[in-house]
N, C-alpha and C positions, 0 to 999 in steps of 0.2 A: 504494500500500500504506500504512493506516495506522500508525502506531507499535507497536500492541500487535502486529496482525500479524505484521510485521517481526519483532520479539523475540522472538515464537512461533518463527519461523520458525529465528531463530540458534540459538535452544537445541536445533530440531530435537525437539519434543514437541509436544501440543493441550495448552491451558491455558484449561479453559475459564473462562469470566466467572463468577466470584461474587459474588452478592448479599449487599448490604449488611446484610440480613435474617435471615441466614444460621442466626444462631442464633437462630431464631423457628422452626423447622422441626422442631427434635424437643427434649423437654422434659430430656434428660438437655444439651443443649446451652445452653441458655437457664440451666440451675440454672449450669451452669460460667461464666455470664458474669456472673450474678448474683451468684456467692461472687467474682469478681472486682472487680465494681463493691464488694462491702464490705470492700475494701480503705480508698475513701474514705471514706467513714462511720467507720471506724474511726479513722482518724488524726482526724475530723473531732473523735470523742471523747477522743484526746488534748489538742487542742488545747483543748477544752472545760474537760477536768482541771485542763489546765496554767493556764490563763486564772482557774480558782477558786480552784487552791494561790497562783497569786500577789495574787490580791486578798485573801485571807485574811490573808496575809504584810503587806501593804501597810496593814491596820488596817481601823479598820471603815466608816470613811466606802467606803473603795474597795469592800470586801463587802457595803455596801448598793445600790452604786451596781450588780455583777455580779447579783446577785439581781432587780435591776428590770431587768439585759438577759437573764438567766436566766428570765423572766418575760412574756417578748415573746411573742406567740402565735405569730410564723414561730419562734421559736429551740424554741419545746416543740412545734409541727411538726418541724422537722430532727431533733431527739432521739426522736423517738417513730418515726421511718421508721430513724434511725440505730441506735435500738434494735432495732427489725426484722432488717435486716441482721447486727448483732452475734450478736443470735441466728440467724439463717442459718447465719453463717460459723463459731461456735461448733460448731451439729447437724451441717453438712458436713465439718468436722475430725474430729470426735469418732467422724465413720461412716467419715471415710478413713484412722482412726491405722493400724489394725490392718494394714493394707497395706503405711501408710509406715514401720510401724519393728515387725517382728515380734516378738513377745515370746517366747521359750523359759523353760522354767522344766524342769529336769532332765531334759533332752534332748528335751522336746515339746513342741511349740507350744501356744501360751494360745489358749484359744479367742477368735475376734473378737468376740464378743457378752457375753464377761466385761472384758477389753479396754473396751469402748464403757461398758458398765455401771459401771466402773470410774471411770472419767472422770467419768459423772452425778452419783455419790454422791460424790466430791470437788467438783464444782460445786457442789452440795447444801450441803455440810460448809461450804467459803468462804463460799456465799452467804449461811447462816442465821448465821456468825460475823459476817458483813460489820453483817447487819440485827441482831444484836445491840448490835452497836457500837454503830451509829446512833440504835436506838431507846431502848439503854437497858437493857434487861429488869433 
């Protein structure tokens, strides 16, 4: 008897074999492992942040020296897939709030699609203050 067997056997159930695959089989499966993988991506873009706040802080020799690793064609690779993912994990929250934390508003539920709407035009609102910042206007 091999091992897996055997342990089948103790627990007194069939456990059948899964593939490693697994979540290549239906596409509500694969988006869940893929908002999981943009977990790394994200931290990846903390690290990114944090790496800029400090060479900004450090003077300018050092924020010239982040702008030319900022500047590497793998590092504007990783940002642009990492960008990808951000906005994944962004569109899949934004489509899961309404689930995770229901909103009543005088004894009735807020609709999920005011909810989700809700979220975009605040994304909206940050994003065009963020791109004011930056560019100036």
């Amino acid at each position: 008897m091999s091992v897996r067997q055997t342990a089948t056997a103790v627990r007194g159930r069939y456990q059948p074999r899964i593939s490693l695959w697994w979540w290549l089989t239906k596409p509500s499966y694969l988006l869940f492992v893929l908002r999981e993988l943009s977990s790394v991506f994200i931290a990846w873009f903390i690290v990114f942040l944090l790496l800029f706040v400090r060479a900004v802080y450090q003077g300018e020799g050092q924020y010239e020296r982040f702008l030319d690793f900022a500047a590497n064609p793998f590092v504007v690779f990783v940002n642009l897939v990492a960008l990808a993912f951000v906005l994944l994990h962004t569109v899949t929250w934004f489509v899961l709030t309404p689930q995770a934390l229901p909103l009543h508003l005088r004894g009735r539920r807020v609709p999920g699609g005011l909810i989700i709407a809700s979220q975009y035009v605040g994304w909206l609102v940050v994003s065009a203050f963020v791109f004011w910042l930056v560019v100036g206007w």
